[in-house]
C-alpha positions in Angstrom: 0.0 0.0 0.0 2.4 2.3 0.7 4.1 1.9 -3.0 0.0 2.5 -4.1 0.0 5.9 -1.7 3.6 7.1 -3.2 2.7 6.9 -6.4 -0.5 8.6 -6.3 0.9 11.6 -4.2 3.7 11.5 -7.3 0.8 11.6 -9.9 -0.3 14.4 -7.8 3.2 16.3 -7.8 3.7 15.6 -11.4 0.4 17.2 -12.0 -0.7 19.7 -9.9 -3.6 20.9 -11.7 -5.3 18.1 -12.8 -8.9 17.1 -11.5 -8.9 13.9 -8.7 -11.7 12.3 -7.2 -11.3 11.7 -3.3 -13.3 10.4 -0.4 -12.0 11.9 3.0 -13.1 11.4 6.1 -13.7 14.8 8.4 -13.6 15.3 11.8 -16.0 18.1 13.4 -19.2 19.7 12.1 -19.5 18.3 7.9 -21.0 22.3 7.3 -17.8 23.9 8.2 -15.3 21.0 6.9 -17.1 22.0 3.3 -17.6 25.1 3.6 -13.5 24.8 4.2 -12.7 23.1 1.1 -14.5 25.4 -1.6 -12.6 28.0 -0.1 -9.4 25.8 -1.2 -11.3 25.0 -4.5 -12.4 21.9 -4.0 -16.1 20.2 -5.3 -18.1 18.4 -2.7 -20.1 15.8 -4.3 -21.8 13.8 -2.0 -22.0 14.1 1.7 -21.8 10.4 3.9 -23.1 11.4 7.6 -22.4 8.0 9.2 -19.0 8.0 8.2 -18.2 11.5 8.7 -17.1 11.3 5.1 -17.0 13.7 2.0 -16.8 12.9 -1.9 -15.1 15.3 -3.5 -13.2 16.6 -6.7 -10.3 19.0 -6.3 -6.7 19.3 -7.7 -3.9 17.3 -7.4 -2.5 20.8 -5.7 -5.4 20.9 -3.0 -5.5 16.7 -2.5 -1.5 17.2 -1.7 -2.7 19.6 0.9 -5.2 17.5 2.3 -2.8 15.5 3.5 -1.0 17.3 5.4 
């Protein structure tokens, strides 16, 4: 897995401004933690309440940055 998780985060690197599609999970209200991400450009597509999860589409810039 962790040759899977370099290589994406390479991908990512290689092209920063190409679209992604993620699922993240949040912690803390799911209002705020979207409200978060358009401001960083990203697309929330669905919302998952009993995960505390988000599907969205962003850039390979602002996926990078969700990692940290």
């Amino acid at each position: 897995m962790s040759s899977s998780r370099s290589k994406l985060r390479k991908e990512w690197l290689d092209h920063p401004q190409k679209k992604v599609d993620l699922i993240v999970r949040v912690k803390g209200d799911l209002d705020r933690r979207i409200a978060t991400l358009a401001e960083r450009g990203a697309e929330v597509k669905y919302r998952f309440r009993l995960t505390s999860s988000l599907a969205l589409r962003c850039s390979g810039r602002v996926a990078l940055a969700l990692l940290e």
